[in-house]
Residue, then its C-alpha position, 0 to 999 in steps of 0.5 A: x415498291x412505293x417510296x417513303x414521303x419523308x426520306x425518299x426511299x424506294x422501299x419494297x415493304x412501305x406501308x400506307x397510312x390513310x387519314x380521316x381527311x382522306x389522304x394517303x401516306x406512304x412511308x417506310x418506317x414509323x420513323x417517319x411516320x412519326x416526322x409527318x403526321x404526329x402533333x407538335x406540342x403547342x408548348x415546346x415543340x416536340x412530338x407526340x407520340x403518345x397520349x397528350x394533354x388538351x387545354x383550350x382547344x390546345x395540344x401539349x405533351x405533357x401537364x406541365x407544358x399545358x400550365x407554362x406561361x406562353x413563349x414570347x415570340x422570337x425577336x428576329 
C-alpha cells in the first residue's frame, strides 16, 4: 500500500504521477492530485483543472481573469 502526500492515507489502490521535473507523486485520489499540482490562476486564486488562459508569461482561469486589473496586495 503507498500513502497519499496530501491527506495522508495508506491506500492499496494510490497511483504515482511522475512529472517533467522528475518528481514522483503518490496520491490516492484526483482529489488530491488536484490540491498538489494543478496551477493557481494568477487572477483569483483558483485551481485550474482544465485548459487556462496565457497572458504574459502569466496563467488565468479564465478571459476575464487575464483582462482584471491587478489585485492590490492585501494591508495587513
Amino acid at each position: 500500500m503507498a500513502t497519499c502526500e496530501v491527506c495522508g492515507n495508506d491506500y492499496a489502490h494510490a497511483f504515482e504521477i511522475h512529472t517533467p521535473e522528475k518528481g514522483v507523486h503518490v496520491f490516492d485520489s484526483f482529489e488530491c492530485a488536484i490540491h498538489q499540482l494543478a496551477p493557481s490562476c494568477a487572477h483569483c486564486g483558483c485551481r485550474m483543472i482544465g485548459h487556462g488562459v496565457e497572458s504574459g508569461g502569466r496563467f488565468y482561469c479564465c478571459a476575464h481573469c487575464s483582462t482584471a486589473p491587478e489585485r492590490e496586495p492585501a494591508h495587513s
